[in-house]
C-alpha positions in Angstrom: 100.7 82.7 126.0 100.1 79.2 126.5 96.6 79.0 127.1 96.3 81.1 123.5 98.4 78.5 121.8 96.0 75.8 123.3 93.0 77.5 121.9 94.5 77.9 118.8 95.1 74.3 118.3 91.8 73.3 119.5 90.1 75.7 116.9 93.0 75.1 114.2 93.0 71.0 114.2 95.6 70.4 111.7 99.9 70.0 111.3 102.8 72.8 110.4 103.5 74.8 113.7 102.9 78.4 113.2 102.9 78.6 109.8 99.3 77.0 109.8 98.2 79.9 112.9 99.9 82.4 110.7 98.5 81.4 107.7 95.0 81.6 108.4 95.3 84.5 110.2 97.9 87.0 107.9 97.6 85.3 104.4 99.3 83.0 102.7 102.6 84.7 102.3 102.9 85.8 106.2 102.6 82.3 106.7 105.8 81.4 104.3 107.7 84.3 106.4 106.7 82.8 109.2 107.9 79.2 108.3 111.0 80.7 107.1 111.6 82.7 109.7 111.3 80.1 112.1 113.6 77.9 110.3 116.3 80.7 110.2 116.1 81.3 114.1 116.7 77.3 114.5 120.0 77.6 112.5 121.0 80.8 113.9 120.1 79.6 117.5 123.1 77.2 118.2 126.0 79.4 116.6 124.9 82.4 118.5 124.7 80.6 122.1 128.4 79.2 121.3 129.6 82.4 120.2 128.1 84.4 123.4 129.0 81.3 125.6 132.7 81.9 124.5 133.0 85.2 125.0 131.5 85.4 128.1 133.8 82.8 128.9 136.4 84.5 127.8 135.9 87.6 130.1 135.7 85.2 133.2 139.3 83.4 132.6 142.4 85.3 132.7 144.5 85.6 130.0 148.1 83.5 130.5 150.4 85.7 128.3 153.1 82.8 127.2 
């Protein structure tokens, strides 16, 4: 994967992360998905980790019934 990423920026010389490998190679508009996308994942990424973080936490501590 990496030396495919290295490639592509050697033959694709130019700012904006995958949406500029997706552009030129799906179009215009799977380009815009892509950026989008990618900007969804980042937001999604930390609220998912603490939520599965916690519950596998959870399942490890007992529970003190007070």
């Amino acid at each position: 994967m990496r030396a495919g990423s290295d490639e592509a920026g050697r033959g694709l010389p130019s700012a904006g992360s995958l949406y500029t490998y997706n552009s030129r190679g799906l179009g215009r508009t799977g380009g815009f998905l892509t950026g989008w996308m990618m900007i969804a994942a980042y937001a999604l990424y930390a609220p998912a980790g603490i939520a599965l973080t916690s519950e596998y936490m959870s399942q490890l501590l007992p529970r003190r019934c007070t």
